[in-house]
C-alpha positions as CSV (number, residue, x, y, z in Angstrom):
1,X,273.1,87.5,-37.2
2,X,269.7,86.7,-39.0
3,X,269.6,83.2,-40.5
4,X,267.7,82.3,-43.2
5,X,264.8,80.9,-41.1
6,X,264.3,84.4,-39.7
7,X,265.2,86.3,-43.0
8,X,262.3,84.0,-44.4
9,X,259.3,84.8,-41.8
10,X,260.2,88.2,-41.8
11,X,259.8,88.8,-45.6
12,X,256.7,86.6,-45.6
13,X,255.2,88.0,-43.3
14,X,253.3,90.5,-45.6
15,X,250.9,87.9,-46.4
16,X,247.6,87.8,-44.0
17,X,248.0,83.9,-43.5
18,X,250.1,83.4,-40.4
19,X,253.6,82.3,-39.7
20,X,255.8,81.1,-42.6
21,X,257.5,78.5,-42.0
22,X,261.0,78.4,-43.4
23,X,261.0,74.4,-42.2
24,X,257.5,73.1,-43.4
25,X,256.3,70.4,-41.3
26,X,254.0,67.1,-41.9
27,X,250.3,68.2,-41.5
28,X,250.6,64.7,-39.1
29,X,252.6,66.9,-36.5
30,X,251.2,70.4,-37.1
31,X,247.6,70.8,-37.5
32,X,244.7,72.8,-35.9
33,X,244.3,71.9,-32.0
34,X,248.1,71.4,-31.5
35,X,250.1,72.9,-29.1
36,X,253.5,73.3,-29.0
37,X,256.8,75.6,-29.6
38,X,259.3,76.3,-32.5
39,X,262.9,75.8,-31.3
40,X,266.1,77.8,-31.8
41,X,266.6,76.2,-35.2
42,X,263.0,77.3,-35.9
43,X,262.0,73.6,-36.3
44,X,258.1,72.7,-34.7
45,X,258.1,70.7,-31.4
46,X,254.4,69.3,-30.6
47,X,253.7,68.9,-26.9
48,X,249.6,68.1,-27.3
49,X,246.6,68.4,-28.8
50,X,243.2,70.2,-27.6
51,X,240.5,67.6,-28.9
52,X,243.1,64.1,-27.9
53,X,242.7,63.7,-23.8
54,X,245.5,61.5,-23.6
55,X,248.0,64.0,-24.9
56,X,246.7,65.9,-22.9
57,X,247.0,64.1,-19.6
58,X,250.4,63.1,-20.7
59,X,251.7,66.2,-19.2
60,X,248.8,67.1,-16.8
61,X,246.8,69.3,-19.0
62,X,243.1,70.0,-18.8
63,X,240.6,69.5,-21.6
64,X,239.0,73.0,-22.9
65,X,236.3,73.8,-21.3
66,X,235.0,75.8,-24.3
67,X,234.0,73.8,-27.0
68,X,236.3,73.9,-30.1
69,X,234.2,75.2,-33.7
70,X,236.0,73.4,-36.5
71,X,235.6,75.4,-39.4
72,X,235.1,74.2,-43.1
73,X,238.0,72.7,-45.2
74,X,239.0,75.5,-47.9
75,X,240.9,73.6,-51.0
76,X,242.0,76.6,-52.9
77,X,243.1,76.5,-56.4
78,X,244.6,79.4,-57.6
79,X,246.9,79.7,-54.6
80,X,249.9,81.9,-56.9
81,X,253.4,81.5,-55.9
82,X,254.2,83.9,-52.3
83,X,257.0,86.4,-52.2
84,X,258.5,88.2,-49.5
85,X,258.3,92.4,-49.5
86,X,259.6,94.1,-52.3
87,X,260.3,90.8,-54.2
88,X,259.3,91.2,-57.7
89,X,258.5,88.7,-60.1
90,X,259.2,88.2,-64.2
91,X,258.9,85.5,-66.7
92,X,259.0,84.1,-69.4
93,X,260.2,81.1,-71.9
94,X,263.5,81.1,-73.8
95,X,263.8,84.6,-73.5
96,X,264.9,84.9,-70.1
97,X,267.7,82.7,-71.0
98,X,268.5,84.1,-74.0
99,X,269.0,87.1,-72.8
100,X,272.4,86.5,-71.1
101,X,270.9,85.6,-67.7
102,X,272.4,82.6,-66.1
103,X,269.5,81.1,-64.3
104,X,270.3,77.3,-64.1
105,X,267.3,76.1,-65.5
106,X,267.4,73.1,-68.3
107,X,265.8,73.9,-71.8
108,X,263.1,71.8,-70.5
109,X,261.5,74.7,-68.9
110,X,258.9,76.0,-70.8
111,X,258.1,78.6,-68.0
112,X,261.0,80.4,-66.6
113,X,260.5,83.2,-63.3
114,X,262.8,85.1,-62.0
115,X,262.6,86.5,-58.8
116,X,264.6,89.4,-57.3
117,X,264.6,92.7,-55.1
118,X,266.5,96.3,-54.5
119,X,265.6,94.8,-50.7
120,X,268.6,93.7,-48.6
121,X,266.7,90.2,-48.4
122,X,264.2,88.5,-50.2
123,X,262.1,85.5,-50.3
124,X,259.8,83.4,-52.5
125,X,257.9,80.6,-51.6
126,X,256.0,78.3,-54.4
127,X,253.3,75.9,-53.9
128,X,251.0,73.0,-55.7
129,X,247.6,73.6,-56.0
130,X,245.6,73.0,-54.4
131,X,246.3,74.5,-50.8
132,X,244.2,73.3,-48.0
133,X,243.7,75.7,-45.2
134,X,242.3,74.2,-42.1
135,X,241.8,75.8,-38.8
136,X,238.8,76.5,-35.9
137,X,236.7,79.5,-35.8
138,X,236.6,81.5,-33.0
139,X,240.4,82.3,-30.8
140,X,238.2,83.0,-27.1
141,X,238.2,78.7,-26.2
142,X,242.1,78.7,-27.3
143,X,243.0,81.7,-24.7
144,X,241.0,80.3,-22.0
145,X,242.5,77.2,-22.7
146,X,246.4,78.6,-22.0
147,X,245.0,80.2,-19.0
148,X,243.7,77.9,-17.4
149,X,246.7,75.9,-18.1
150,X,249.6,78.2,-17.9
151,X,251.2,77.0,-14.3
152,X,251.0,73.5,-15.6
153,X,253.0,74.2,-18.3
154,X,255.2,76.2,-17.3
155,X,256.1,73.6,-13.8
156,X,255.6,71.0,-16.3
157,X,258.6,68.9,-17.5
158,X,258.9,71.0,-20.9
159,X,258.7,74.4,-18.5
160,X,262.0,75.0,-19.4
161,X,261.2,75.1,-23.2
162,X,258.4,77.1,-23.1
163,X,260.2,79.6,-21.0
164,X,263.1,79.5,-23.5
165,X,261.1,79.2,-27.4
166,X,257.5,80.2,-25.8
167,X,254.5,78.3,-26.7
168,X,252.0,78.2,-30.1
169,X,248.8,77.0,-29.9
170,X,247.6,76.3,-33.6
171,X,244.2,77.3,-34.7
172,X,245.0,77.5,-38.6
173,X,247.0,75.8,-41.3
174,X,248.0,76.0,-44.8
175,X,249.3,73.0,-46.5
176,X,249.9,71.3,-49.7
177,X,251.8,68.4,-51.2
178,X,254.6,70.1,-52.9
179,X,256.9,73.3,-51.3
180,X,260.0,74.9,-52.9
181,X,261.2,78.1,-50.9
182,X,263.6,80.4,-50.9
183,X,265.5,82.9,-48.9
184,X,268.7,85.0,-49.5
185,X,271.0,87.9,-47.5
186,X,272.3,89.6,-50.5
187,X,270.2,93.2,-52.2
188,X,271.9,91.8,-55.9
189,X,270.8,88.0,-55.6
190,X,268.0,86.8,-58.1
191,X,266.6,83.7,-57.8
192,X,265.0,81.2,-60.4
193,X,262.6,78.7,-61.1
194,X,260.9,76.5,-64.1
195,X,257.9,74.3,-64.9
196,X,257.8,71.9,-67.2
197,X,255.9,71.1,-70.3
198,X,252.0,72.5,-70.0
199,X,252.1,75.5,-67.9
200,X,252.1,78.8,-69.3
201,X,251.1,81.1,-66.0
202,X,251.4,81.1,-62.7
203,X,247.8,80.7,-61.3
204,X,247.5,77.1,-60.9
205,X,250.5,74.7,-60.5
206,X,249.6,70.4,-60.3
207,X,252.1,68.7,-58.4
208,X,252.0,66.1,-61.5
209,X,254.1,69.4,-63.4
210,X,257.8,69.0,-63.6
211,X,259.7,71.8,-61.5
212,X,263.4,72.7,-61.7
213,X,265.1,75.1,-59.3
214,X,267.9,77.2,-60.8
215,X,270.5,79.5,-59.1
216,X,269.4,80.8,-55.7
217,X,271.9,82.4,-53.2
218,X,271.1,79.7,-50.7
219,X,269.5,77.1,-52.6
220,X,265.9,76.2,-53.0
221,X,264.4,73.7,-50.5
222,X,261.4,71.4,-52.1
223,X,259.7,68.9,-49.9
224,X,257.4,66.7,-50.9
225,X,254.8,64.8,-48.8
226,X,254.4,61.1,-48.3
227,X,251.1,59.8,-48.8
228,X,248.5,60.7,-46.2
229,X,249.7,64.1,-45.3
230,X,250.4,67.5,-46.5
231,X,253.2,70.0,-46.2
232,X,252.3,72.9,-43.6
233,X,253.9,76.4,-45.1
234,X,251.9,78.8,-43.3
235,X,250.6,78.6,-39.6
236,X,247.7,80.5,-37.5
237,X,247.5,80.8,-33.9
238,X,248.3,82.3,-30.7
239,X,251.9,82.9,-29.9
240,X,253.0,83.3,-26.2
241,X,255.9,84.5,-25.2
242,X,257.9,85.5,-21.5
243,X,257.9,89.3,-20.5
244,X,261.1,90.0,-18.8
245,X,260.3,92.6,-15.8
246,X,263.7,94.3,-16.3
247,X,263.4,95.0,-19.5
248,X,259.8,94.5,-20.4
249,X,260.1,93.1,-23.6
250,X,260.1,89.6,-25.1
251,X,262.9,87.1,-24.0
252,X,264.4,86.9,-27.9
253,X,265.5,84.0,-29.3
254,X,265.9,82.7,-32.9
255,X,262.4,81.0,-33.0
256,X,260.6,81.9,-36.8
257,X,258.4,84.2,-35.2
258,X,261.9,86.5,-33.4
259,X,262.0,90.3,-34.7
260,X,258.8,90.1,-37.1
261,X,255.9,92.3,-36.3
262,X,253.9,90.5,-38.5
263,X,251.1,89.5,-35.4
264,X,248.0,91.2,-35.9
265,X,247.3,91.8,-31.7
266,X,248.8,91.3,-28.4
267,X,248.0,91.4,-24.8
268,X,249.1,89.5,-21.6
269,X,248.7,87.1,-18.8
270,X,250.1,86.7,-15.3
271,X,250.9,83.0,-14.5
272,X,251.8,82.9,-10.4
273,X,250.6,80.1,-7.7
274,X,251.8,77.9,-5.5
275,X,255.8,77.0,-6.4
276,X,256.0,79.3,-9.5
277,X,257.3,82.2,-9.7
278,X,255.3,85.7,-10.8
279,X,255.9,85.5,-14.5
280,X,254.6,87.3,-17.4
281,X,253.2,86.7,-21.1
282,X,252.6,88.1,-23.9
283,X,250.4,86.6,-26.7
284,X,250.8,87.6,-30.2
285,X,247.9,86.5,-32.6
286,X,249.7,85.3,-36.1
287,X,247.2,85.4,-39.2
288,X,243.7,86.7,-40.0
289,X,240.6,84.8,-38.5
290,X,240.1,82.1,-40.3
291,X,236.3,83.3,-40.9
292,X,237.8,87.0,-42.5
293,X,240.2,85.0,-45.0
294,X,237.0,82.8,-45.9
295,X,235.7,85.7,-47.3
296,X,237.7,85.8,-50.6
297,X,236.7,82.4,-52.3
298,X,236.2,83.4,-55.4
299,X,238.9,80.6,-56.7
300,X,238.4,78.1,-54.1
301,X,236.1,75.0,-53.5
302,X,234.4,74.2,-50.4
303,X,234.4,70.8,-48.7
304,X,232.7,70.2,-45.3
C-alpha cells in the first residue's frame, strides 16, 4: 500500500523542480554536491560530498575529475503555495467559514484556503518566501563522476544500501525557512489552511505571518529551520537505481522517488570488475536544468 510519502511525490510531481520531499531535510545535510540515498521511510541518508575530499576518501571515492560550475543563488519571491494534480484551490475570509464548512481554523485567520480534489489523492505543499534554489549547471561532471565511481560504491561498506534504496547525487535544491505539507488517501478529503493578520493573497507569504493548519485527513506537517539553515522541499539530481536482469525493471522499494514517472530522462550503466558482480543501472534525471528554470525570473532576485 502507498504511504503518504509516496502519495506526496507522486502528486507533486507535476511541478518542473525535482523530487518533493514529503520529509524536508536541513539544507546542512542536503545540498548541491551531495551524494547519497532516500531510505524505505523516504528519509535522506548523506554518504559524501563532491567538492569535500575528506568525505570523500571516507569511503574510497575519487574527486571529480570534471570541474563542478556552481550556478547563481535564485531567492525567489513570489514562490505561491504547490499542489499536487488535480488539487484545486479556494479562498477566502469569513466566508468559508460561514458557510457551514468545518475547516479548523481560529477567527484569527483573515485568509482562509481550502484545498481539495475529485482525485483519489491529493497534496498541497506551502512555503515562506522567499525560496532559495541552489544547484550546479551542467549534469555531464555528475555522471562521469558515478562512473567512475560505481564499483567503489557499490563494494563499499554502504553497497548494500545503495543496491537496496539506489543512490541520488544532488545537483539542485529548493529550500526555505518555513514548510507546511500535506497529503491524503481519500477522493472526499479537503484540506485547510490560514494566515494571519496582513495577508490578503497568496503570492508572497513572510515567515514573520501567523499560520494555522486546520482539518487535513492526515494532518499538516510544518517544520521550521534553526538558524543557519533552510528547509529543503524540492530536490534535483541524478537518481540511480539497480536493473534486475530477470525482470528488467527497477528493484522497487518505498523510496520518494518509487512508482512516479516524474524524471525527465533515463539511460544506463554497467558496473562489473574485479569481485563484483555484472550489475546494472538506471539513472533517472529528477527536475529541469537548473539553467532552463533560470529562465522565468520575472519575480525573483539574483545574488551571486
Amino acid at each position: 500500500m502507498a504511504t503518504l510519502a509516496d502519495i506526496y511525490t507522486e502528486r507533486m510531481k507535476c511541478h518542473p523542480f525535482g523530487l518533493a520531499l514529503y520529509h524536508p531535510v536541513s539544507s546542512r545535510d542536503l545540498r548541491p554536491g551531495c551524494v547519497g540515498f532516500f531510505d524505505s521511510l523516504g528519509c535522506w541518508t548523506p554518504i559524501a560530498h563532491l567538492e569535500h575530499s575528506e568525505s570523500l576518501s571516507k569511503y574510497g571515492l575519487r574527486f571529480p575529475t570534471q570541474s563542478l560550475t556552481v550556478a547563481r543563488t535564485e531567492r525567489i519571491k513570489g514562490w505561491t503555495p504547490k499542489v499536487g494534480l488535480e488539487v484545486k484551490e479556494r479562498s477566502g475570509g469569513v466566508e468559508l467559514e460561514a458557510s457551514g464548512l468545518a475547516t479548523g481554523l481560529p477567527v484569527d485567520a483573515s485568509l482562509r484556503v481550502e484545498y481539495g480534489t475529485s482525485a483519489d489523492t491529493g497534496a498541497v505543499l506551502i512555503t515562506a518566501a522567499p525560496v532559495t534554489r541552489n544547484g550546479y549547471h551542467y549534469q555531464s561532471p555528475f555522471k562521469e563522476w558515478v562512473k567512475s565511481n560505481a564499483r567503489d560504491l557499490l563494494n563499499g561498506p554502504l553497497g548494500a544500501d545503495i543496491k537496496e534504496n539506489g543512490l541520488f547525487v544532488v545537483t539542485q535544491t529548493h529550500a526555505t525557512e518555513k514548510v507546511a505539507l500535506t497529503a491524503w488517501k481519500n477522493a472526499k478529503s479537503k484540506a485547510y489552511f490560514g494566515f494571519g493578520v496582513g495577508v490578503t493573497g497568496l503570492g508572497e507569504v513572510s515567515p514573520n505571518v501567523q499560520w494555522y493548519t486546520g482539518h487535513s485527513e492526515s494532518g499538516w506537517n510544518v517544520h521550521e529551520a534553526e538558524a543557519g539553515e533552510l528547509k529543503v522541499v524540492f530536490v534535483g539530481g541524478l537518481a540511480y537505481r539497480r536493473v534486475w536482469p530477470l525482470s528488467n525493471q527497477l528493484h522497487r522499494t518505498n523510496s520518494p522517488s518509487r512508482g512516479t514517472s516524474g524524471a525527465l530522462t533515463e539511460e544506463r550503466i554497467s558496473v562489473s570488475g574485479p569481485g563484483t558482480e555484472h550489475l546494472e543501472l538506471e539513472c533517472k534525471t529528477w527536475g529541469m536544468p537548473f539553467e532552463e528554470l533560470e529562465d522565468d525570473t520575472s519575480d525573483e532576485d539574483a545574488s551571486d
